[in-house]
Every structure is written in structure tokens, then in C-alpha cells.
Biotite code that builds the C-alpha atoms (Angstrom):
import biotite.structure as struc

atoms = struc.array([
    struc.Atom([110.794, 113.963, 128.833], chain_id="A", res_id=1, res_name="UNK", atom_name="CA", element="C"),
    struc.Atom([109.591, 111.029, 126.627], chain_id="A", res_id=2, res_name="UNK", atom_name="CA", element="C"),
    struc.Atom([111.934, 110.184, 123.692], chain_id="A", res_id=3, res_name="UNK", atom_name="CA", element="C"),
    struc.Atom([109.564, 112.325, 121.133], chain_id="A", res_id=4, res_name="UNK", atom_name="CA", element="C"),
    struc.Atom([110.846, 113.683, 117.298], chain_id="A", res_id=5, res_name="UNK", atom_name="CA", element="C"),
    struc.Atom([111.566, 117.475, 117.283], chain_id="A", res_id=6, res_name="UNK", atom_name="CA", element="C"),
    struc.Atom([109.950, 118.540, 114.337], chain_id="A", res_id=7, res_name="UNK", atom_name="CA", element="C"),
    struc.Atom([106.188, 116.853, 114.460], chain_id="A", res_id=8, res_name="UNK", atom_name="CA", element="C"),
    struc.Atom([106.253, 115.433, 118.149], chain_id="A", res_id=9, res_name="UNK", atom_name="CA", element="C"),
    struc.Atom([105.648, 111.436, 117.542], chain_id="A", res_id=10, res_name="UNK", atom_name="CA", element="C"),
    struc.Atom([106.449, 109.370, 120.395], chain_id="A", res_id=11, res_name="UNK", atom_name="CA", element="C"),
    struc.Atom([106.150, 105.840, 122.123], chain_id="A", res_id=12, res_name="UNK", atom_name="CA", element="C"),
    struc.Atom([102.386, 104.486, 121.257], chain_id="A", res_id=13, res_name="UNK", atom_name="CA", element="C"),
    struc.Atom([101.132, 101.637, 123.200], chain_id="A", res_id=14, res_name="UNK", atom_name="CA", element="C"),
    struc.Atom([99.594, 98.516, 121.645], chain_id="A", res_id=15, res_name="UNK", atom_name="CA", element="C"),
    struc.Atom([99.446, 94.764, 122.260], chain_id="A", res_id=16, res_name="UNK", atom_name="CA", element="C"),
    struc.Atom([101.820, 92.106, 120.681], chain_id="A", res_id=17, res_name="UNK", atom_name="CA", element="C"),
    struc.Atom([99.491, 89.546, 118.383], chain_id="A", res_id=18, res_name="UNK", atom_name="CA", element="C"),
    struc.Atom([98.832, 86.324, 119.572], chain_id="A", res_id=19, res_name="UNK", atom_name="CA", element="C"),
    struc.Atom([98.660, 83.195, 117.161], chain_id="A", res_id=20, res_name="UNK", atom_name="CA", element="C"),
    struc.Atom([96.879, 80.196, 118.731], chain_id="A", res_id=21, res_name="UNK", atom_name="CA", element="C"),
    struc.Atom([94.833, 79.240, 121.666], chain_id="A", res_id=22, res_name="UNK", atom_name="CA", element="C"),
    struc.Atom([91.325, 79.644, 122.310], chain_id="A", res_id=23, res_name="UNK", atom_name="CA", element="C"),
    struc.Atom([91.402, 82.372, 125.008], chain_id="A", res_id=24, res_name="UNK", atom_name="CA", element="C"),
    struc.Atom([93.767, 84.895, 123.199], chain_id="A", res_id=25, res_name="UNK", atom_name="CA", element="C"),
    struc.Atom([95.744, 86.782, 126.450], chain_id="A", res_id=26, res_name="UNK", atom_name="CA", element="C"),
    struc.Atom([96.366, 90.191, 125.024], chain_id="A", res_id=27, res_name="UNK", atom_name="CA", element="C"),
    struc.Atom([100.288, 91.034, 126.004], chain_id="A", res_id=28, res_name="UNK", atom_name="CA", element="C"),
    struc.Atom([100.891, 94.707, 126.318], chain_id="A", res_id=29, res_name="UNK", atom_name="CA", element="C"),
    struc.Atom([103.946, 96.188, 124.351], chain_id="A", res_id=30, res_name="UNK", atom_name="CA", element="C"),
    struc.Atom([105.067, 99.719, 123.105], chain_id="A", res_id=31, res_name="UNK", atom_name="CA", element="C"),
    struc.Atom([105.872, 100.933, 119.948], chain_id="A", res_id=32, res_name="UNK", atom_name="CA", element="C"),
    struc.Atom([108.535, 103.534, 119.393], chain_id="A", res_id=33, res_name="UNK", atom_name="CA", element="C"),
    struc.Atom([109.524, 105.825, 116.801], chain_id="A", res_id=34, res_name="UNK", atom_name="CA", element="C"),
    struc.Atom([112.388, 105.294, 114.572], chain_id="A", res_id=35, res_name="UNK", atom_name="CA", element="C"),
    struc.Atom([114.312, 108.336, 115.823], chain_id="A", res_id=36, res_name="UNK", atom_name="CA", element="C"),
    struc.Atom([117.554, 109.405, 114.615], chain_id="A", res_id=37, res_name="UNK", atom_name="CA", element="C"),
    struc.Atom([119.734, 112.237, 115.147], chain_id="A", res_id=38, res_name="UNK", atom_name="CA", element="C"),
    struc.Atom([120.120, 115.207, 112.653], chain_id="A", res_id=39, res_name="UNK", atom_name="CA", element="C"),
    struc.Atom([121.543, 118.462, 112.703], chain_id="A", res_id=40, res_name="UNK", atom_name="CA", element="C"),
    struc.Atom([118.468, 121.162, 112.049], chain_id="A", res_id=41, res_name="UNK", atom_name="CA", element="C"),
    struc.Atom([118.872, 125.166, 111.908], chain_id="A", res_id=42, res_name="UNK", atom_name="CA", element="C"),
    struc.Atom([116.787, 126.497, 114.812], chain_id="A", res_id=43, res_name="UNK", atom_name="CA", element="C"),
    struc.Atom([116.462, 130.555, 114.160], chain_id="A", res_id=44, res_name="UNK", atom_name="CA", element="C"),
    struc.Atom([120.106, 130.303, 112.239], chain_id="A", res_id=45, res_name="UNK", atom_name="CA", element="C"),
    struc.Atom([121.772, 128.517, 113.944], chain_id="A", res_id=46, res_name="UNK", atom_name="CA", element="C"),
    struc.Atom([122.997, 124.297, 113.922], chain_id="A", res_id=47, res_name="UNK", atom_name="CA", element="C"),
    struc.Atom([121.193, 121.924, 116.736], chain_id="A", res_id=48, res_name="UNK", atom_name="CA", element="C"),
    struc.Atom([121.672, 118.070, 117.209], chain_id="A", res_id=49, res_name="UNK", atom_name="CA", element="C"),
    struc.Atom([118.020, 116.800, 117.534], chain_id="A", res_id=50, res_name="UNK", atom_name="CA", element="C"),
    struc.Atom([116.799, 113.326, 117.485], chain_id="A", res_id=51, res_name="UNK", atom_name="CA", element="C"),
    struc.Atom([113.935, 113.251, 114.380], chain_id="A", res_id=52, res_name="UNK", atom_name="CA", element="C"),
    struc.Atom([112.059, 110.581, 112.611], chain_id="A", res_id=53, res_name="UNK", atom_name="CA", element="C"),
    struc.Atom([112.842, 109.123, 109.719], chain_id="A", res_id=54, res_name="UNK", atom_name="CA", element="C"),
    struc.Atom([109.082, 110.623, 107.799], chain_id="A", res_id=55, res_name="UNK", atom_name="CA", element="C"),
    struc.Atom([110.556, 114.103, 108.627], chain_id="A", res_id=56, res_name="UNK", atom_name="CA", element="C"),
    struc.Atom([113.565, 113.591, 108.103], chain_id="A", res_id=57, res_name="UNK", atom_name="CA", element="C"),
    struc.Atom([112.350, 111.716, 104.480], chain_id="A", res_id=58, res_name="UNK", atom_name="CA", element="C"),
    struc.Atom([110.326, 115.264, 104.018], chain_id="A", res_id=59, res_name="UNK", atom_name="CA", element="C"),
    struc.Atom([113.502, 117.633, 104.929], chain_id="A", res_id=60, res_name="UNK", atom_name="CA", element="C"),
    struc.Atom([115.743, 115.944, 102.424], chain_id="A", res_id=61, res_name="UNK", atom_name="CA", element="C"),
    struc.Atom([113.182, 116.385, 99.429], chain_id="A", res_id=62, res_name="UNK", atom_name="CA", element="C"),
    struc.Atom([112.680, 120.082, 100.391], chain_id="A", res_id=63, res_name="UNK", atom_name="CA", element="C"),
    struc.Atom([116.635, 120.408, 100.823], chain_id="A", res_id=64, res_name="UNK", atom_name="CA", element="C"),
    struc.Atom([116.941, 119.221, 96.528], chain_id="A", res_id=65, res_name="UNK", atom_name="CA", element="C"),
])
């Protein structure tokens, strides 16, 4: 399974890096990938390690105040 936040579901995105000079502009291919860190959630009760990104894990510390 693709490295993916547990509480909305973002994951990798692909894109292409810019280029800055030259006439014929070769588009490189990159990815782009979340800013996932790990956080301890309650599923149903109980504690679980998940890896979430930092928006909702910005959202579940304003709710938690």
C-alpha cells in the first residue's frame, strides 16, 4: 500500500520539476509526497500509531483545545 495519511487519504502526486533556461524546455518527471508523520489516534476507543499529515494533524490539535 502507497504511503497515504489515515485520516483524509492524501498520497504521492506526480508532477514535473521546473526547468529554468533553454529553448526546448525537457519536462523532468518527479513526485511529490505528503508530509506524513506519525501520531497516536483513538480508533473505536482505543490508541493506534498511524502515519497522518501535518493539515490533519494541524485540524486535530485545534479540536483537541
Amino acid at each position: 500500500m502507497a504511503r497515504s495519511c489515515a485520516i483524509c487519504g492524501k498520497a504521492s502526486m506526480g508532477g514535473f520539476n521546473p526547468q529554468s533556461s533553454g529553448m526546448n524546455r525537457v519536462r523532468a518527471h518527479r513526485r511529490y509526497q505528503p508530509n506524513l508523520q506519525p501520531l497516536v489516534i483513538d480508533v473505536k476507543g482505543a490508541p493506534v500509531k498511524s502515519l497522518v499529515c501535518t493539515r490533519c494533524r494541524r485540524t486535530l490539535t485545534k479540536t483537541a483545545r
